[in-house]
C-alpha positions as CSV (number, residue, x, y, z in Angstrom):
1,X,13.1,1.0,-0.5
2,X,15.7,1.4,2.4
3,X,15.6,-1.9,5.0
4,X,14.8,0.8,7.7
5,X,11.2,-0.1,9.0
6,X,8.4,2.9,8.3
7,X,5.3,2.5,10.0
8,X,2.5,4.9,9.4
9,X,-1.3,5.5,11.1
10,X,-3.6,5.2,9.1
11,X,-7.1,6.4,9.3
12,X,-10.0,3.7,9.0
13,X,-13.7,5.3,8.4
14,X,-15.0,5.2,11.5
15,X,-11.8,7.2,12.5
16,X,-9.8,4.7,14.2
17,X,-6.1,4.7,14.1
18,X,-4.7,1.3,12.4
19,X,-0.9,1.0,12.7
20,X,0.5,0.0,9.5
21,X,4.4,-0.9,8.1
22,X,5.5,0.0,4.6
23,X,6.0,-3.0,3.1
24,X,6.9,-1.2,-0.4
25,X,6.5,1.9,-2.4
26,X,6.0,0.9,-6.1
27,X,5.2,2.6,-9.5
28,X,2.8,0.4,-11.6
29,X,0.6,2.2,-15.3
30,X,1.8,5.7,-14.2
31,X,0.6,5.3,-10.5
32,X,1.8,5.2,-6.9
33,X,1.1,2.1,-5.1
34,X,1.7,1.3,-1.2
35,X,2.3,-2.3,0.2
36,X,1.4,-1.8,3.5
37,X,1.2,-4.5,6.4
38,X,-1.5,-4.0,9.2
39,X,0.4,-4.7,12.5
40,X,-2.4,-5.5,14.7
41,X,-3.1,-8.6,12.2
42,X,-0.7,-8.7,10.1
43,X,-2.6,-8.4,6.8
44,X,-1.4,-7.0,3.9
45,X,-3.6,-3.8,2.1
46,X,-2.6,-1.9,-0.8
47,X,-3.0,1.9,-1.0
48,X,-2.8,4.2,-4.1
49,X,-0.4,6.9,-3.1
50,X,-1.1,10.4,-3.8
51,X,0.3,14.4,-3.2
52,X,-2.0,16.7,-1.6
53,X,-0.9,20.1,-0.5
54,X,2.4,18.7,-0.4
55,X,1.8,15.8,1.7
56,X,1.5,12.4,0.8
57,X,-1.7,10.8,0.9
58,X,-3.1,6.8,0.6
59,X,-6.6,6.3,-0.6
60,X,-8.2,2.9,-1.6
61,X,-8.8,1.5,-4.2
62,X,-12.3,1.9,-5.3
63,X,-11.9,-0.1,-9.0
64,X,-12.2,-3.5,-8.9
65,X,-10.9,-3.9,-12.0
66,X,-7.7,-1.5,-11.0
67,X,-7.4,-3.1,-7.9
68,X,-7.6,-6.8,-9.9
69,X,-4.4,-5.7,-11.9
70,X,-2.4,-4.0,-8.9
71,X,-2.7,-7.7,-6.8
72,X,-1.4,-9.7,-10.2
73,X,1.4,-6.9,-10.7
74,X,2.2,-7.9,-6.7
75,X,2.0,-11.6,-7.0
76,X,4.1,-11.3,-10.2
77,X,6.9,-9.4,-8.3
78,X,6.8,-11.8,-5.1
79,X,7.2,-14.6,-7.5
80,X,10.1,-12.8,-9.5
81,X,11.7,-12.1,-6.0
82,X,10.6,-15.7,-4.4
83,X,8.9,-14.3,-1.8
């Protein structure tokens, strides 16, 4: 990922528009993932990234168990990086 700061809208699901930075783009068991940082209060949320009809796309989530091995994979980076 570029240093060049990328900041998306996302769409919550009562439609609102929440600002987010991409933190990083990585690939982890064949996926897409998304670290993205909420800039109204400055949480972090992880996103599984997807194509559709050309465009890329961020859904949540919806395994516990996936999303269970996605936050280890990012603690194990930010450890490896000292972060």
């Amino acid at each position: 990922m570029t240093n060049e700061r990328v900041v998306i809208n996302m769409k919550s699901s009562t439609g609102e528009q929440i600002p987010c930075e991409i933190v990083d783009i990585f690939e982890f068991m064949e996926c897409d993932y998304a670290l993205l940082l909420k800039l109204a209060d400055e949480s972090m949320v992880i996103m599984r990234m997807g194509i559709k009809e050309g465009k890329t796309i961020f859904r949540s989530i919806e395994s516990e168990e996936e999303f269970n091995r996605v936050v280890e994979h990012v603690q194990e980076l930010a450890a490896t990086h000292g972060e």
